[in-house]
C-alpha positions in Angstrom: -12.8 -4.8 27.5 -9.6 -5.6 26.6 -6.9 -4.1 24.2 -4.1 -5.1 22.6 -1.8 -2.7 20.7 1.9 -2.9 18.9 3.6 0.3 20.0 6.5 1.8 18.2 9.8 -0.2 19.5 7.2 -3.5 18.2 5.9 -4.4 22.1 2.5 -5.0 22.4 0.6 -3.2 25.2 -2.5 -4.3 27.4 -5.4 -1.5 28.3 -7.8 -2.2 30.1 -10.8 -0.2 28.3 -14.2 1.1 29.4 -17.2 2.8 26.8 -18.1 6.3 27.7 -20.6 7.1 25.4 -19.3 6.7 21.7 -15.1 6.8 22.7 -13.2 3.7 24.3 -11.3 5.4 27.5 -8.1 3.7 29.1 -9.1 2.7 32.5 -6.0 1.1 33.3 -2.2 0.2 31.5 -1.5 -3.0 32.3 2.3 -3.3 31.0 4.3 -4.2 27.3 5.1 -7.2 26.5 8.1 -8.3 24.2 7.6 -11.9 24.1 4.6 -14.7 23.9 5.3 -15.6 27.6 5.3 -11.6 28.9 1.9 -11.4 27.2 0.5 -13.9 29.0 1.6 -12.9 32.3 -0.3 -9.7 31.4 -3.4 -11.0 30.1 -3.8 -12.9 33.3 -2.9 -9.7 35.6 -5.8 -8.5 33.0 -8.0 -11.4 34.1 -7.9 -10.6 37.6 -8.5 -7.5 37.2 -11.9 -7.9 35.3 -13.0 -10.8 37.4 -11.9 -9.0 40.7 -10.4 -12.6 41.3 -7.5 -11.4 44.1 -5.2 -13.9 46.0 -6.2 -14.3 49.9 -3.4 -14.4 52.2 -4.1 -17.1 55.0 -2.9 -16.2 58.4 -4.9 -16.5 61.4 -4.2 -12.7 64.5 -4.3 -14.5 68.2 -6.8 -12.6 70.2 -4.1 -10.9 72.8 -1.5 -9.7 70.5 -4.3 -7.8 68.5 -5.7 -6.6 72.0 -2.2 -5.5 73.3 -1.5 -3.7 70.0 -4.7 -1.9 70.2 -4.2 -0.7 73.8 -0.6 0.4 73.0 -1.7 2.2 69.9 -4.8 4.0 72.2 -2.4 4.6 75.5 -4.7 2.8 77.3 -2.1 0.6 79.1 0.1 3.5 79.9 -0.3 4.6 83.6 
């Protein structure tokens, strides 16, 4: 669940909220926002957050550098 709540200096800020028993519980503070455009970028950081929907870097590791890093990290290749 989501809340949205005017603080004091007149920012609205983005919980992320969970039920535990009768009482809503921050799970997470997402930011403040001061203007229309700041309160989007937070409800879609929220968005991610509930759907678990996380960017995928795309990069392929060639076979001997990850092999060569290994045996340098075990000792294996010192003599």
């Amino acid at each position: 669940m989501v809340r949205k709540v005017r603080t004091a200096s007149g920012a609205v800020a983005v919980q992320v909220m969970r039920k535990s028993g009768r009482r809503d519980v921050v799970v997470e503070h997402v930011g403040s926002a001061h203007t229309d455009a700041e309160l989007g970028v937070l409800l879609e950081r929220v968005r991610r957050i509930a759907t678990g929907d996380q960017d995928v870097l795309d990069f392929e590791v060639s076979a001997c550098t990850h092999s060569a890093s290994l045996m340098s990290l075990t000792g294996a290749g010192a003599r």
